[in-house]
mmCIF file of the N, C-alpha and C atoms, coordinates in Angstrom:
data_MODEL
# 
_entry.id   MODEL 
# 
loop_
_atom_site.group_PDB 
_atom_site.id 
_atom_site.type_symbol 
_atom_site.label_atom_id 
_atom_site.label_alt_id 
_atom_site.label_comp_id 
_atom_site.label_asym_id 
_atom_site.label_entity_id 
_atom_site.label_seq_id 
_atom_site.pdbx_PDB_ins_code 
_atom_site.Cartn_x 
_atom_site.Cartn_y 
_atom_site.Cartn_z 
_atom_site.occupancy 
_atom_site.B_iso_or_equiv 
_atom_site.pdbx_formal_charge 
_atom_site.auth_seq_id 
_atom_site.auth_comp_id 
_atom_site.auth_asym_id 
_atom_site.auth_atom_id 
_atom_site.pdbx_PDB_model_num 
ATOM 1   N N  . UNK A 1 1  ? -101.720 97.404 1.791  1.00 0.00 ? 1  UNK A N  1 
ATOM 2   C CA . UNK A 1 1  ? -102.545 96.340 2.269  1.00 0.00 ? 1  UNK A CA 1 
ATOM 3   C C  . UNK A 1 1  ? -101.747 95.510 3.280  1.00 0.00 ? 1  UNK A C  1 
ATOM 4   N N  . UNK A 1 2  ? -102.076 95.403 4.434  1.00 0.00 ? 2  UNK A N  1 
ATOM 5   C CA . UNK A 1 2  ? -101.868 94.082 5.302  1.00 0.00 ? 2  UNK A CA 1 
ATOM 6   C C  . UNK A 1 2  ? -102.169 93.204 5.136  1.00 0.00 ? 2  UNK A C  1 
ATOM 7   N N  . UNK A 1 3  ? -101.013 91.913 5.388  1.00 0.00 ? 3  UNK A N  1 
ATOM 8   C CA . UNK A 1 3  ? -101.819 90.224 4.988  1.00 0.00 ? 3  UNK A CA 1 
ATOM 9   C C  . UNK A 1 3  ? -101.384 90.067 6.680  1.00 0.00 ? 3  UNK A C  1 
ATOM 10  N N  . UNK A 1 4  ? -102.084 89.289 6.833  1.00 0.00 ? 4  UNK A N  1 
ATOM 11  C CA . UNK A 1 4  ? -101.417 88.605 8.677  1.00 0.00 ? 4  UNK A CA 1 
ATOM 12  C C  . UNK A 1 4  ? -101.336 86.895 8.343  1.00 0.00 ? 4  UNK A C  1 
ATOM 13  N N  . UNK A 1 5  ? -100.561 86.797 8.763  1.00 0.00 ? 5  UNK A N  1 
ATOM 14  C CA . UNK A 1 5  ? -99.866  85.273 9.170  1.00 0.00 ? 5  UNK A CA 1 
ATOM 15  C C  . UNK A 1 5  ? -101.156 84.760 10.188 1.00 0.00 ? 5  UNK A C  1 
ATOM 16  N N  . UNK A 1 6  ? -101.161 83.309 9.016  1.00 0.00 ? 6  UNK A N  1 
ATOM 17  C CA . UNK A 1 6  ? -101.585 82.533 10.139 1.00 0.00 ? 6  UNK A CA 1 
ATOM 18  C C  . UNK A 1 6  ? -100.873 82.013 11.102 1.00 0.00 ? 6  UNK A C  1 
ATOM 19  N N  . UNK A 1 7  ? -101.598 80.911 12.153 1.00 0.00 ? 7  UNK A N  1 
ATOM 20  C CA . UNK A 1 7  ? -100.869 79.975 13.097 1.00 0.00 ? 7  UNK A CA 1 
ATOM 21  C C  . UNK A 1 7  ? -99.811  79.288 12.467 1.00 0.00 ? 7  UNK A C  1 
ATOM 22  N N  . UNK A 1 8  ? -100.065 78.591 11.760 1.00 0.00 ? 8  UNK A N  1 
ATOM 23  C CA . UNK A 1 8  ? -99.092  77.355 10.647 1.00 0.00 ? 8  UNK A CA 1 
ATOM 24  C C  . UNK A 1 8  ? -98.244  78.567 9.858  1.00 0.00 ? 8  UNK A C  1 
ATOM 25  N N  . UNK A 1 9  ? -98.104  79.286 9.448  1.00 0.00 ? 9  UNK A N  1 
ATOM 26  C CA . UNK A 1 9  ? -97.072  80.528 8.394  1.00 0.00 ? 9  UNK A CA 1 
ATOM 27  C C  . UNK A 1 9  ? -96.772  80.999 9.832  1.00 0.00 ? 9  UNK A C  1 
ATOM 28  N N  . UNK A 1 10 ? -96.601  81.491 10.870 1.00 0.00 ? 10 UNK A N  1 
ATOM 29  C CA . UNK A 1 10 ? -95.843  81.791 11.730 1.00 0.00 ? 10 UNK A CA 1 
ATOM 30  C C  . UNK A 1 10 ? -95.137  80.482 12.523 1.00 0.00 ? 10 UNK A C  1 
ATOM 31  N N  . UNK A 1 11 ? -95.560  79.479 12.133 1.00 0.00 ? 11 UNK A N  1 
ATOM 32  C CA . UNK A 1 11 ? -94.769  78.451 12.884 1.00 0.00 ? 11 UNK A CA 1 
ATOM 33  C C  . UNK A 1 11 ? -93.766  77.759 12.511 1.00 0.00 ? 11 UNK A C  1 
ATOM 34  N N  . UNK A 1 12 ? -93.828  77.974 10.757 1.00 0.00 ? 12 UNK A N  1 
ATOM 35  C CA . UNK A 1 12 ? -92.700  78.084 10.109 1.00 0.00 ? 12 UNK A CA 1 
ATOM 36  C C  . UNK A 1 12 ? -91.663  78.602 9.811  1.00 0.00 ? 12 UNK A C  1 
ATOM 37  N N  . UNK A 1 13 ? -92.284  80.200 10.213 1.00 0.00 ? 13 UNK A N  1 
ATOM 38  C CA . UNK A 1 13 ? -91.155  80.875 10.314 1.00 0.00 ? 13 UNK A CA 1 
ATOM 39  C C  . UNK A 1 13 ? -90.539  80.728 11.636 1.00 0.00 ? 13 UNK A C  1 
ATOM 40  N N  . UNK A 1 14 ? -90.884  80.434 12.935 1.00 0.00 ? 14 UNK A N  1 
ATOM 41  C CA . UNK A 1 14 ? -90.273  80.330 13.747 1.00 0.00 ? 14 UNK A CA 1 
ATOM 42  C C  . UNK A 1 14 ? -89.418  78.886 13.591 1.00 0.00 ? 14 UNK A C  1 
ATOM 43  N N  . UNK A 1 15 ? -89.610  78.379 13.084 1.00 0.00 ? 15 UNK A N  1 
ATOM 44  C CA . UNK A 1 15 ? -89.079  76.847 12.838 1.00 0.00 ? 15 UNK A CA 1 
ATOM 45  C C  . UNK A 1 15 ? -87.664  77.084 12.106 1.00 0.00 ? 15 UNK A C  1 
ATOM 46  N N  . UNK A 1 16 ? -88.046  78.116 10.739 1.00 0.00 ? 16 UNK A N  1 
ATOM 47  C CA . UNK A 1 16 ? -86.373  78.300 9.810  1.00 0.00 ? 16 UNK A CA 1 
ATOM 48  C C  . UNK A 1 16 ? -85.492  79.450 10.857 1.00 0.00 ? 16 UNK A C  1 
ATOM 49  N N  . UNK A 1 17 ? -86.706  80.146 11.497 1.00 0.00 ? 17 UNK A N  1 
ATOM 50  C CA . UNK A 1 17 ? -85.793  81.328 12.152 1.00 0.00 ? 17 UNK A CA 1 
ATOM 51  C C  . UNK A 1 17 ? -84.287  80.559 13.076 1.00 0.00 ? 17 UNK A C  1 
ATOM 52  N N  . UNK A 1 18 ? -85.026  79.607 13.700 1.00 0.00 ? 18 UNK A N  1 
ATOM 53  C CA . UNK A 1 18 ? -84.504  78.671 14.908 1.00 0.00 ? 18 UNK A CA 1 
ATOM 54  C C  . UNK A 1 18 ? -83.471  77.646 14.124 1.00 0.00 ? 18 UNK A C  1 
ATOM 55  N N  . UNK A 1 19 ? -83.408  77.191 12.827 1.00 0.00 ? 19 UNK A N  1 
ATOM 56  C CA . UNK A 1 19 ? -82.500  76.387 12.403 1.00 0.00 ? 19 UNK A CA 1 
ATOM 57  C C  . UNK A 1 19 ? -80.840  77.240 11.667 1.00 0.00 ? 19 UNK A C  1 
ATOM 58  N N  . UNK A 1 20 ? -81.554  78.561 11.165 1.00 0.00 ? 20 UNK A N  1 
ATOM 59  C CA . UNK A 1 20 ? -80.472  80.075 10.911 1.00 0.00 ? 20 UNK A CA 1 
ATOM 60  C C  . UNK A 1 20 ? -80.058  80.214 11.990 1.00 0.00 ? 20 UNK A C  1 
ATOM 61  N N  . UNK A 1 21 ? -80.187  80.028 13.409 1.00 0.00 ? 21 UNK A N  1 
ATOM 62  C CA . UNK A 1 21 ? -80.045  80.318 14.420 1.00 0.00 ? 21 UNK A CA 1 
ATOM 63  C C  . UNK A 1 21 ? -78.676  79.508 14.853 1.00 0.00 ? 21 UNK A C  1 
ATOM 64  N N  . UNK A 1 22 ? -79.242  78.292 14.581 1.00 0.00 ? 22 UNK A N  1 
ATOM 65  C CA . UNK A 1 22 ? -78.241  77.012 15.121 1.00 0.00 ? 22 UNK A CA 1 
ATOM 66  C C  . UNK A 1 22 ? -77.009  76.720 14.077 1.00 0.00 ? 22 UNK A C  1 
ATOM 67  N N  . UNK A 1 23 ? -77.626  77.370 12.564 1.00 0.00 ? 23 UNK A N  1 
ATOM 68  C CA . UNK A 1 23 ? -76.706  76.937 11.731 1.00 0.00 ? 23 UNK A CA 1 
ATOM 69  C C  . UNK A 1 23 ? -75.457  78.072 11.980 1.00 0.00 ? 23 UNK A C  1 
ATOM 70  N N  . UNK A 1 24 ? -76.253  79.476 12.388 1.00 0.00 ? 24 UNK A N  1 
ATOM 71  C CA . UNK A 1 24 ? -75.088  80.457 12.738 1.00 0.00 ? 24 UNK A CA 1 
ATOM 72  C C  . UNK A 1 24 ? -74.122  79.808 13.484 1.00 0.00 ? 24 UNK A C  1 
ATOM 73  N N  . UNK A 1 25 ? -74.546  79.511 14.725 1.00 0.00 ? 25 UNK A N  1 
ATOM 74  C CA . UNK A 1 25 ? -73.857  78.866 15.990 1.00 0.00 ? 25 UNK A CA 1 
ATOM 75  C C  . UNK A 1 25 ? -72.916  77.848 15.601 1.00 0.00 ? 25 UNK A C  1 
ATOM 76  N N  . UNK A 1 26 ? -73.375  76.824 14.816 1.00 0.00 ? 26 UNK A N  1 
ATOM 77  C CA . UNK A 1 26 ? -72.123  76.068 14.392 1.00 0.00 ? 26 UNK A CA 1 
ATOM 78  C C  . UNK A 1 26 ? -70.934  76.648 13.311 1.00 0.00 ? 26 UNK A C  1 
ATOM 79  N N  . UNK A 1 27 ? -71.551  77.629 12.635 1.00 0.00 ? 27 UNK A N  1 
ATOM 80  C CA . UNK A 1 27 ? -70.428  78.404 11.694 1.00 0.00 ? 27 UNK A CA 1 
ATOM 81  C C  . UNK A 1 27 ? -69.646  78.982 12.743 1.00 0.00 ? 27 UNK A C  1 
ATOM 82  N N  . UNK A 1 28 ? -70.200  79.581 13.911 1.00 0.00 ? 28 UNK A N  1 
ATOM 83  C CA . UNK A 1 28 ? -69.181  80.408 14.298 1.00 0.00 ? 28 UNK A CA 1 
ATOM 84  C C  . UNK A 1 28 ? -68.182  79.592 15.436 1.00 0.00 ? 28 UNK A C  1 
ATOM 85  N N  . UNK A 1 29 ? -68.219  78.502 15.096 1.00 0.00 ? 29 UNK A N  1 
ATOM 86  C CA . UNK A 1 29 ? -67.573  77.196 15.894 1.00 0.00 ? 29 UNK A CA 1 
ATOM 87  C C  . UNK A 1 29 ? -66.002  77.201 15.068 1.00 0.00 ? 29 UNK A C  1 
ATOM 88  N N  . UNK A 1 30 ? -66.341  77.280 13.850 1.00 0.00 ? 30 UNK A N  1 
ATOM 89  C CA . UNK A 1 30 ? -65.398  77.121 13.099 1.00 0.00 ? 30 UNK A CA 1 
ATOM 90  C C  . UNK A 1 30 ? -64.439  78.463 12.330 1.00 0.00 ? 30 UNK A C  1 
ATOM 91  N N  . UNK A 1 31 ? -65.229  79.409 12.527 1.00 0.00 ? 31 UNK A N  1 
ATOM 92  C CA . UNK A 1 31 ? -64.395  80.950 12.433 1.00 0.00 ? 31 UNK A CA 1 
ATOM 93  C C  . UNK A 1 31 ? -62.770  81.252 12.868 1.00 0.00 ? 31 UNK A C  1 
ATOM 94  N N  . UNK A 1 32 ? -62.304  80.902 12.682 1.00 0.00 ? 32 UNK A N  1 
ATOM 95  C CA . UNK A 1 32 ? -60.598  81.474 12.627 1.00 0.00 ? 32 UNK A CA 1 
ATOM 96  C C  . UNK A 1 32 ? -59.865  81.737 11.520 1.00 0.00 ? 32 UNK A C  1 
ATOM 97  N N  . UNK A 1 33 ? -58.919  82.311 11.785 1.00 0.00 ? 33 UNK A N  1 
ATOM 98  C CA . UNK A 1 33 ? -57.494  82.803 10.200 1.00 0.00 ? 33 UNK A CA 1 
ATOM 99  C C  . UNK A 1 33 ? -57.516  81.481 9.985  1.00 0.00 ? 33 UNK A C  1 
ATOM 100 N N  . UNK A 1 34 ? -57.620  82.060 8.512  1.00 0.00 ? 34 UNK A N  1 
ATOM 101 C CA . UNK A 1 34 ? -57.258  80.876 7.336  1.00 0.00 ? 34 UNK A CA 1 
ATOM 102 C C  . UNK A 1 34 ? -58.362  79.911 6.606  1.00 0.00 ? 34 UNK A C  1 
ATOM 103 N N  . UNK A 1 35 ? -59.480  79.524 7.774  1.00 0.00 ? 35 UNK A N  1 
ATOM 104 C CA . UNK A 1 35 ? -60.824  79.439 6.970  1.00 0.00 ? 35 UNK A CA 1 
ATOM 105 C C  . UNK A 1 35 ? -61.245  80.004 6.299  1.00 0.00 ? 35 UNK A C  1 
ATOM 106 N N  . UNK A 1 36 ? -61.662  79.862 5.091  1.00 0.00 ? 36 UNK A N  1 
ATOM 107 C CA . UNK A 1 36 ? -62.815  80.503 3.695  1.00 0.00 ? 36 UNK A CA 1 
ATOM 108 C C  . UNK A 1 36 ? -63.940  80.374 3.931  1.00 0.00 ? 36 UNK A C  1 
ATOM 109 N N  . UNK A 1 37 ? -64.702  81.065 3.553  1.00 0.00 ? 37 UNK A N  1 
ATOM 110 C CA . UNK A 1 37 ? -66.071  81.467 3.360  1.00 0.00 ? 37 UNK A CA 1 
ATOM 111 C C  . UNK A 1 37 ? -66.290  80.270 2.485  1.00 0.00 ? 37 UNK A C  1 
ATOM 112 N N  . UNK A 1 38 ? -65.666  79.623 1.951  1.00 0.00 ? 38 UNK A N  1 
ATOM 113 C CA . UNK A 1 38 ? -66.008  78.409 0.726  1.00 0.00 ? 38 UNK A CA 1 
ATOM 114 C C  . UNK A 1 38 ? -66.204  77.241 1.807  1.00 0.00 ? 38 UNK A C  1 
ATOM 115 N N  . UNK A 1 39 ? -65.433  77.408 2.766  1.00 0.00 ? 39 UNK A N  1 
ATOM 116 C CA . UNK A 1 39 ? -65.489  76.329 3.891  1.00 0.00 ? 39 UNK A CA 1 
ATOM 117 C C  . UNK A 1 39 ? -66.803  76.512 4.713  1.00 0.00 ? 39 UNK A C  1 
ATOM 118 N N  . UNK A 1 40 ? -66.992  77.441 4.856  1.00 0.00 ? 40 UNK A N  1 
ATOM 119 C CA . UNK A 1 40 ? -68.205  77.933 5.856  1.00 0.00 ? 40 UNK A CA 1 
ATOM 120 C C  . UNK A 1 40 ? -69.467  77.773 5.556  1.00 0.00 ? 40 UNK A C  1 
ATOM 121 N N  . UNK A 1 41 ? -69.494  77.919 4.027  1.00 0.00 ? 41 UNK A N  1 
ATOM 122 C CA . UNK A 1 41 ? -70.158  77.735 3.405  1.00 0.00 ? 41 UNK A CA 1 
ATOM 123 C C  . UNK A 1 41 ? -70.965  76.130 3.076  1.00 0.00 ? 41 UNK A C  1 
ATOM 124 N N  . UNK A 1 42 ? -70.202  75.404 2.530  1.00 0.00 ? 42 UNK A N  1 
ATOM 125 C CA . UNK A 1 42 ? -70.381  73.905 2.620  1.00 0.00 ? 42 UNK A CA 1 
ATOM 126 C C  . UNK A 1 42 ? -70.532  73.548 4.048  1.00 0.00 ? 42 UNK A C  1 
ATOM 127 N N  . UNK A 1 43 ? -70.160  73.757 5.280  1.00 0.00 ? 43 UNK A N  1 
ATOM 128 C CA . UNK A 1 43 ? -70.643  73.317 6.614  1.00 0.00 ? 43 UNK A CA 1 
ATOM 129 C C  . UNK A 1 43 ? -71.875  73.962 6.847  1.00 0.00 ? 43 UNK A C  1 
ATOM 130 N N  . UNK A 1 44 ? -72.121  75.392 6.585  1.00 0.00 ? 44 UNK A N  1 
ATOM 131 C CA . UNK A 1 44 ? -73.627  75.306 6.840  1.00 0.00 ? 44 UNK A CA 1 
ATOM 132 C C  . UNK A 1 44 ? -74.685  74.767 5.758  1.00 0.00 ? 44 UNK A C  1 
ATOM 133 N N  . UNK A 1 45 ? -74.499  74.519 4.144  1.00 0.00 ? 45 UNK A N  1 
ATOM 134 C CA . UNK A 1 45 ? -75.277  73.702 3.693  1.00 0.00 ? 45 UNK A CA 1 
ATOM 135 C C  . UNK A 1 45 ? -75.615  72.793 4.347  1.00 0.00 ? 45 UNK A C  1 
ATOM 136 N N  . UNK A 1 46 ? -74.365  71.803 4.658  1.00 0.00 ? 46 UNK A N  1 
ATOM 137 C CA . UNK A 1 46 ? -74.536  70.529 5.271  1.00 0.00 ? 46 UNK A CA 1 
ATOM 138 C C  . UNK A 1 46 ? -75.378  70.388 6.563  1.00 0.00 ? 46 UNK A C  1 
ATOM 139 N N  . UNK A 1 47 ? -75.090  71.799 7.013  1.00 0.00 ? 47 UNK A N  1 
ATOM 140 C CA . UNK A 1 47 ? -75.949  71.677 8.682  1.00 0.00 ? 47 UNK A CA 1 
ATOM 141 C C  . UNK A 1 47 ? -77.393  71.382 8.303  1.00 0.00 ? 47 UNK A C  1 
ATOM 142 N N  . UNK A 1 48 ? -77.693  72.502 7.117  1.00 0.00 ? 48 UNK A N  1 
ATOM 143 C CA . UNK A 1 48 ? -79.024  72.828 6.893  1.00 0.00 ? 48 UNK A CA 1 
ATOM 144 C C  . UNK A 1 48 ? -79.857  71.863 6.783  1.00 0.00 ? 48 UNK A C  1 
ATOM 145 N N  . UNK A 1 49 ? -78.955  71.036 5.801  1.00 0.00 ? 49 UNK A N  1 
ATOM 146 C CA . UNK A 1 49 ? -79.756  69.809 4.936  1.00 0.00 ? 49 UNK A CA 1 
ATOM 147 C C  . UNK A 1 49 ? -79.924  68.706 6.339  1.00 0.00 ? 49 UNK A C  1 
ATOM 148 N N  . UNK A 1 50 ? -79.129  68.410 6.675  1.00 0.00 ? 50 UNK A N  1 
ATOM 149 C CA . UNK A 1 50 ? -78.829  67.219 8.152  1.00 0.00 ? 50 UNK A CA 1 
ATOM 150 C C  . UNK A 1 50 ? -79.903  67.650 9.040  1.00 0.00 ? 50 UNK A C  1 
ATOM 151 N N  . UNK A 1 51 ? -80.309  69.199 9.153  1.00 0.00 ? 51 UNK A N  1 
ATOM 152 C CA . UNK A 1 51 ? -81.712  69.289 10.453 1.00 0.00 ? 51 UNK A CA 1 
ATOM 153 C C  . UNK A 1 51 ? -82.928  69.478 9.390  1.00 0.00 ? 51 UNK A C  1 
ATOM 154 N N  . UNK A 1 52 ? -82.776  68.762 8.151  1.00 0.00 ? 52 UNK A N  1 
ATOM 155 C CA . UNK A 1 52 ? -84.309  68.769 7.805  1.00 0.00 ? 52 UNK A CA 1 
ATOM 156 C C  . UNK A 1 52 ? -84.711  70.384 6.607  1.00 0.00 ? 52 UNK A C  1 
ATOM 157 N N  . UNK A 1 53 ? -83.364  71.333 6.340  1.00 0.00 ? 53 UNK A N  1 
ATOM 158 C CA . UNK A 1 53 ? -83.779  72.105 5.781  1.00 0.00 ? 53 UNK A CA 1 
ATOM 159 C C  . UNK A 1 53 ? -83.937  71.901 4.206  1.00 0.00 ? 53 UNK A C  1 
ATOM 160 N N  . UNK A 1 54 ? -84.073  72.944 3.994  1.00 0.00 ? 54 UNK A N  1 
ATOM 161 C CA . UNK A 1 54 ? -83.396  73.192 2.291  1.00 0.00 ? 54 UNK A CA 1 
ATOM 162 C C  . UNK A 1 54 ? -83.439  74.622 2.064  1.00 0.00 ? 54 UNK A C  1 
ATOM 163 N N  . UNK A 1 55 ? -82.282  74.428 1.270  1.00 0.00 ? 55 UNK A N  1 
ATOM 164 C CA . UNK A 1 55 ? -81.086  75.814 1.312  1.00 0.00 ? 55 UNK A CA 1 
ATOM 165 C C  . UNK A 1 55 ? -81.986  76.636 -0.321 1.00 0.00 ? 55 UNK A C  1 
ATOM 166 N N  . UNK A 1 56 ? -82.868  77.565 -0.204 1.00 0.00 ? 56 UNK A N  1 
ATOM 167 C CA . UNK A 1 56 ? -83.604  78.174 -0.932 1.00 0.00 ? 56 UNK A CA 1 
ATOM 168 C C  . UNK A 1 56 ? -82.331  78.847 -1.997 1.00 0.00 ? 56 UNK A C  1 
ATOM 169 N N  . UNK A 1 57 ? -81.682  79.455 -1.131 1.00 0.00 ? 57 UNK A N  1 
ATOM 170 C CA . UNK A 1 57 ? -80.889  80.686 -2.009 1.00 0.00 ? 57 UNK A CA 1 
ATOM 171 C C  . UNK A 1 57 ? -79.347  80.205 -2.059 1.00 0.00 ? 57 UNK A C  1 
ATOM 172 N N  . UNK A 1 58 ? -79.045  80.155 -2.924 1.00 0.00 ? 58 UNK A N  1 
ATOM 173 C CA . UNK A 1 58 ? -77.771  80.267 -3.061 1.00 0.00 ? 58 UNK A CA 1 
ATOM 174 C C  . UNK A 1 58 ? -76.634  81.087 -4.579 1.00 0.00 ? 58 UNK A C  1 
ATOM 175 N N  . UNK A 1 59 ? -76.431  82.220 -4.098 1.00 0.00 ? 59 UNK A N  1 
ATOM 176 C CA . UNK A 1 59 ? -76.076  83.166 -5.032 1.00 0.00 ? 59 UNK A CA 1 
ATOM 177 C C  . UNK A 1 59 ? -74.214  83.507 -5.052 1.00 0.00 ? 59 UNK A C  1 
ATOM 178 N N  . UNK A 1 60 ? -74.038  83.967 -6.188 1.00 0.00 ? 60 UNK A N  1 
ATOM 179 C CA . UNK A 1 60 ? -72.373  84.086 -6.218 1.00 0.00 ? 60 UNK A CA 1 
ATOM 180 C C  . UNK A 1 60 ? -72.519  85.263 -6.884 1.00 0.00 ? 60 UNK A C  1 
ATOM 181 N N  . UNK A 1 61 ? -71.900  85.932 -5.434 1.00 0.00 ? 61 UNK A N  1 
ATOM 182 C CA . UNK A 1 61 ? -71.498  87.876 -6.352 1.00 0.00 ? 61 UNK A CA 1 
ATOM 183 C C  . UNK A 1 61 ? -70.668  87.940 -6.827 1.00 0.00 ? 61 UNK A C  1 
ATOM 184 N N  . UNK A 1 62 ? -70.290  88.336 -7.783 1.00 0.00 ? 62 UNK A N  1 
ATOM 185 C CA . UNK A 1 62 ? -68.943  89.059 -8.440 1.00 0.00 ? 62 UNK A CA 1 
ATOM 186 C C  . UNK A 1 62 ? -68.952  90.150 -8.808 1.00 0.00 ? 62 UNK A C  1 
ATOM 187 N N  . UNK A 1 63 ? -67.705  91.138 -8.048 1.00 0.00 ? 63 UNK A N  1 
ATOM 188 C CA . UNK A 1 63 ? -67.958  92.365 -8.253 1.00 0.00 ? 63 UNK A CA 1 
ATOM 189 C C  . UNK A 1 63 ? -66.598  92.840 -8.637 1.00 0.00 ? 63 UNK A C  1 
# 
């Protein structure tokens, strides 16, 4: 079965697409030896939350 997106459900997604976008961009501001992923991590929460998001997923693998 196909569902199709409305106007408003595609405008949202273009809205989170565009803030993943920016939050990439500032992570990769901060990418060099010796930064953690623990660091990278807390700066893009923080981005997220500061442009209005909220951070749906947040999971810890251990393998």
């Amino acid at each position: 079965m196909i569902f199709y997106k409305t106007e408003e459900e595609i405008e949202l997604i273009r809205e989170s697409s565009l803030l993943v976008a920016k939050t990439h961009a500032e992570m990769a501001k901060l990418i060099q030896p010796g930064v953690t992923t623990l660091e990278l991590d807390k700066v893009a929460e923080s981005f997220i939350r500061d442009h209005g998001g909220i951070r749906v997923l947040k999971a810890i693998m251990v393998f």
